[in-house]
C-alpha positions as CSV (number, residue, x, y, z in Angstrom):
1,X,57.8,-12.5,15.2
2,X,55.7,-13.7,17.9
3,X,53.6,-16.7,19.6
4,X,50.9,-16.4,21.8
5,X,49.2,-18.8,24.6
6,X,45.9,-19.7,23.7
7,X,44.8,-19.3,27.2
8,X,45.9,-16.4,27.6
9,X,44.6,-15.3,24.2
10,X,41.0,-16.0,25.3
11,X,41.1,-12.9,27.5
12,X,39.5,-10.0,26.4
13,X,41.2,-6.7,26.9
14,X,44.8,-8.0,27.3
15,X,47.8,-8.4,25.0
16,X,50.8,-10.5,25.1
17,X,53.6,-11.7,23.3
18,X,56.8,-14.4,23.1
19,X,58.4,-12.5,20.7
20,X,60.9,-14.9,18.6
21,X,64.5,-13.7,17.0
22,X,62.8,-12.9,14.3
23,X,61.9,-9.0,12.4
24,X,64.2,-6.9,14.3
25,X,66.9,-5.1,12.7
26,X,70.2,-6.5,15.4
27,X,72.9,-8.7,12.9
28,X,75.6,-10.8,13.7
29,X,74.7,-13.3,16.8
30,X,71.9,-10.8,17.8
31,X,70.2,-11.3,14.4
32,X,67.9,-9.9,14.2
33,X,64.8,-8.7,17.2
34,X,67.5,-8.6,20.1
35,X,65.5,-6.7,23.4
36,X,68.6,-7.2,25.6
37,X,69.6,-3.7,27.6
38,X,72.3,-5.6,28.9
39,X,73.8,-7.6,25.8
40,X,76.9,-5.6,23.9
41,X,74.8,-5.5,20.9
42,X,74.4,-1.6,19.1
43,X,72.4,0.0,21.8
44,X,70.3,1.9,18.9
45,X,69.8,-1.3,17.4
46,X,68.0,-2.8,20.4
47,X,65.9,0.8,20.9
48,X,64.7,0.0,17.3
49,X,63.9,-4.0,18.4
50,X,62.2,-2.7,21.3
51,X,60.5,0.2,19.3
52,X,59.0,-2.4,17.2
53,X,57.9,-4.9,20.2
54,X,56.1,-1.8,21.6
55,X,54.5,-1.3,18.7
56,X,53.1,-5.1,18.5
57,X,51.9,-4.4,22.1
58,X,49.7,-1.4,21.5
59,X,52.2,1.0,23.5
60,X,54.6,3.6,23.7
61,X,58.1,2.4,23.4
62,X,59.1,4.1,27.1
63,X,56.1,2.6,28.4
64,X,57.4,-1.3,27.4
65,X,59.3,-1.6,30.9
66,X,61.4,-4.6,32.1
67,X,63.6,-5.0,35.0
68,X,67.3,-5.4,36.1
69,X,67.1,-9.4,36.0
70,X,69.6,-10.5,38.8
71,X,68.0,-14.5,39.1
72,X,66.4,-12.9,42.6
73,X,63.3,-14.0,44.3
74,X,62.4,-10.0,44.0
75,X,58.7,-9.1,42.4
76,X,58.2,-5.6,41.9
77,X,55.1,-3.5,41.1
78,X,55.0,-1.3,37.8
79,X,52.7,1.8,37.7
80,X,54.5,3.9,34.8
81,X,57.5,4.5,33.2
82,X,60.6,3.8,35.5
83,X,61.8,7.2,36.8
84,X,65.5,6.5,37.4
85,X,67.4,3.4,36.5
86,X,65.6,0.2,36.3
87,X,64.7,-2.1,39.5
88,X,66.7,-5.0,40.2
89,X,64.1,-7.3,40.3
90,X,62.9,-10.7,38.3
91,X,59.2,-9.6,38.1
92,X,57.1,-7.0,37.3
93,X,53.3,-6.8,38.6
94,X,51.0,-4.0,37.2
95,X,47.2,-2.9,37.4
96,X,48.1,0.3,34.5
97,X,46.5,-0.1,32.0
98,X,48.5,0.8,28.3
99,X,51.8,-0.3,30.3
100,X,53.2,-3.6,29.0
101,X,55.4,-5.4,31.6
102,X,58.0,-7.8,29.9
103,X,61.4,-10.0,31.1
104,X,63.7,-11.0,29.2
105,X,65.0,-14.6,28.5
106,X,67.7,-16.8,26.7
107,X,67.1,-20.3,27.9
108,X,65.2,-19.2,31.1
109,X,61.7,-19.5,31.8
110,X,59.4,-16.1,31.0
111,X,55.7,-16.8,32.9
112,X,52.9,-14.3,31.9
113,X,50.2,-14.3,34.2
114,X,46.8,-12.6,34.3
115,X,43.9,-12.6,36.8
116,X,41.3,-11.2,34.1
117,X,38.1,-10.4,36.7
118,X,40.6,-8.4,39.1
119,X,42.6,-6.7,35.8
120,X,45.9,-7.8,37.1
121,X,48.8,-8.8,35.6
122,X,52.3,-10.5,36.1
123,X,55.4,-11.3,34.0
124,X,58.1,-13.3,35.8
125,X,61.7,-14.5,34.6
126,X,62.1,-17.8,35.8
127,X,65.5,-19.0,35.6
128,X,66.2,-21.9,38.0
129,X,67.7,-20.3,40.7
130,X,64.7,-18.0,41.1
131,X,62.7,-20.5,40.7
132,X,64.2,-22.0,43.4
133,X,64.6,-19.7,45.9
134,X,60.3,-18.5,44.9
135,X,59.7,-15.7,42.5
136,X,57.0,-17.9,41.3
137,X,55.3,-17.0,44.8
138,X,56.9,-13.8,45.0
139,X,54.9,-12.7,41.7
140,X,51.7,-14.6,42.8
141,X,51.7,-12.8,46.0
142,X,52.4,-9.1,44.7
143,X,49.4,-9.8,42.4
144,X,47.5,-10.5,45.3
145,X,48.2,-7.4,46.9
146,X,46.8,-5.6,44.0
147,X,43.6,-7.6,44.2
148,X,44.0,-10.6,42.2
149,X,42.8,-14.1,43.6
150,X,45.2,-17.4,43.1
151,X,42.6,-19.2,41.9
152,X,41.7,-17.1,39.1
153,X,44.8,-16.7,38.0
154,X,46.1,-17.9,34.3
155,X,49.4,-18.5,33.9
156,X,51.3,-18.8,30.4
157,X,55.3,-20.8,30.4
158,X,56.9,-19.7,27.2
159,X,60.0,-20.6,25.4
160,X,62.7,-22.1,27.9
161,X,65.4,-24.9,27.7
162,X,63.6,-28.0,28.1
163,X,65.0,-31.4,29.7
164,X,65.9,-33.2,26.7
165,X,68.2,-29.9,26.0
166,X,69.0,-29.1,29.6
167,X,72.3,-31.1,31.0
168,X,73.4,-30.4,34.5
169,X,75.8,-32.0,36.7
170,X,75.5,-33.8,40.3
171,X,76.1,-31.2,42.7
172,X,73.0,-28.8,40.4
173,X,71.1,-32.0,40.8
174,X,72.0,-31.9,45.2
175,X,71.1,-28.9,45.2
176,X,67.5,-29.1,44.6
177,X,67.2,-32.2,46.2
178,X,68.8,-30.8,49.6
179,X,66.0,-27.8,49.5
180,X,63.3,-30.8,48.6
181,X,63.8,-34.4,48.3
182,X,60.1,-34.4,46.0
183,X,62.7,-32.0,43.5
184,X,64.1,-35.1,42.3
185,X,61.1,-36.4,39.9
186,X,62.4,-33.2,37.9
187,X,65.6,-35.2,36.9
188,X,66.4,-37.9,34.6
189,X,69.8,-39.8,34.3
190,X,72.3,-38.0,31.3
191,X,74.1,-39.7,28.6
192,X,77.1,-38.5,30.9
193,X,78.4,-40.4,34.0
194,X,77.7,-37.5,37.0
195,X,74.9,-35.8,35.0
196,X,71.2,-35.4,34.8
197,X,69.0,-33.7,32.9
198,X,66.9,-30.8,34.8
199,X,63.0,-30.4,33.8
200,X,63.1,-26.6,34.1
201,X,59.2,-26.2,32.3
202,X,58.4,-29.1,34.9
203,X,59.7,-27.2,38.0
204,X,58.2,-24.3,37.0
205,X,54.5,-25.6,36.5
206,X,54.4,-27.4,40.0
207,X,55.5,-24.5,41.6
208,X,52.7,-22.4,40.4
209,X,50.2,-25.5,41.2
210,X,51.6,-25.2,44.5
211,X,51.1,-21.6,45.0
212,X,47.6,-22.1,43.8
213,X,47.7,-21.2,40.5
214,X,45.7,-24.0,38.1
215,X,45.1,-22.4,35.2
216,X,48.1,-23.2,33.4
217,X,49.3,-23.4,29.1
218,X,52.6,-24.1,28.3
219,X,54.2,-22.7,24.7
220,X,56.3,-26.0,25.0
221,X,59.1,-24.4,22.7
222,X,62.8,-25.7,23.9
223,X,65.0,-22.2,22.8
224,X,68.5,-24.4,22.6
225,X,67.2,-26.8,19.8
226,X,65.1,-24.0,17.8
227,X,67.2,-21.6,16.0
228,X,63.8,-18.9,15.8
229,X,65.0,-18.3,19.8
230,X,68.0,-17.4,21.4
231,X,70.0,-19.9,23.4
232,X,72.8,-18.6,25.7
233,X,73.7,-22.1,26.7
234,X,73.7,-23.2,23.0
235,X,76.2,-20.0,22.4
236,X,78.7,-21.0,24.7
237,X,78.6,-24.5,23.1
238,X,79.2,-22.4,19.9
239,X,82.1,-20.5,21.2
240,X,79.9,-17.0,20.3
241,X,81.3,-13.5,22.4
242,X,77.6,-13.2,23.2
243,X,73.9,-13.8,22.4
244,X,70.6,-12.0,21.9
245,X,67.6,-11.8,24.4
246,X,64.3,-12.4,23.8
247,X,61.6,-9.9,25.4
248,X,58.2,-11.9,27.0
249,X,55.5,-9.2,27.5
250,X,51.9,-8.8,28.8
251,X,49.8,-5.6,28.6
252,X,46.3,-4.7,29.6
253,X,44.5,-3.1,26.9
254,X,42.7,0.7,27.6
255,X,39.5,0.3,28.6
């Protein structure tokens, strides 16, 4: 149902979770733990997924919270419950304890972060135009605002498309390169003339070495090869009307 980082696992007093497909009640394409708000799966079928990821948290299902994911640089900060609608937003920061912040993924990158002396916590979605355009450092700076410390930050990449999996094409490849010429160690050349293959997982840990942040595990689990995860690139290569989405969560325990 769920794998764990075992760096983040050596923290007392905190819970997390990259919850797989798997022990959720969703069928079809969304079989079977869907957490998606947004897919067109049965809407009480993903309350009951979510239920049940609440449950593996230690929390109350409304107090399982994640975001409006729009692939922004946008970090937000989480005290309770959302009052109205949902931020738009690709991370959540918290200091609440019993309040588990999560993103949800299909391909992109879910980070969980923790600074464990200054009880603060992060979870970003990471696809890569956000991590492009810096909600690594938008997350890392929101923590800090709420006391943590860069360097005592751990940081946790789960499961995400990885470069043997991850086929882009020349002017994806430009793009990166235009905003920093150093971005091109993340490519390699494709079987395809005009196409490269992106190291997403490899983006996403220099930018949080850049950003200060050393302390670093990576789940290494590519979701388009591993049929326990969700893949929304390996759907449309399937021809499916839609796919599942994983949910990526971090909690701090109460005290």
């Amino acid at each position: 149902m769920m794998l764990a980082s075992p760096l983040l696992s050596a923290i007392p007093g905190l819970r997390h979770a990259f919850f797989t497909r798997d022990g959720g009640v969703s069928g079809g394409v969304y079989g079977s733990l869907n957490g998606g708000i947004g897919s067109n799966d049965d809407p009480a079928h993903v309350a009951e997924n979510r239920r049940r990821m609440a449950e593996q948290m230690g929390v109350r299902p409304e107090h399982l919270l994640s975001v409006w994911q729009v692939h922004s640089p946008d970090a937000v900060v989480a005290s309770g419950p959302w009052q109205s609608e949902r931020p738009r937003a690709d991370a959540m920061v918290t200091r609440a304890e019993g309040l588990a912040i999560g993103v949800t993924a299909a391909d992109c990158g879910p980070i969980l972060l923790a600074d464990p002396t200054a009880r603060v916590i992060g979870a970003a979605h990471a696809g890569w135009k956000g991590a492009l355009t810096g909600i690594i450092e938008a997350t890392v700076e929101t923590m800090e605002k709420l006391g943590a410390e860069r360097s005592g930050i751990a940081a946790a990449i789960g499961p995400l498309i990885r470069q043997h999996s991850y086929e882009v094409g020349d002017e994806f490849v430009e793009r990166f390169i235009e905003a920093d010429a150093d971005n091109a160690l993340f490519f390699i050349p494709g079987e395809r003339k005009g196409h490269a293959m992106f190291d997403l997982a490899g983006f996403i840990r220099t930018r949080l070495e850049n950003a200060g942040v050393l302390m670093i595990d990576d789940i290494g689990v590519d979701t388009y090869s591993d049929d326990r995860f969700y893949s929304y690139r390996r759907s449309v290569h399937r021809n499916e009307p839609d796919y599942g989405r994983h949910v990526h969560a971090i909690a701090l325990e109460r005290a």
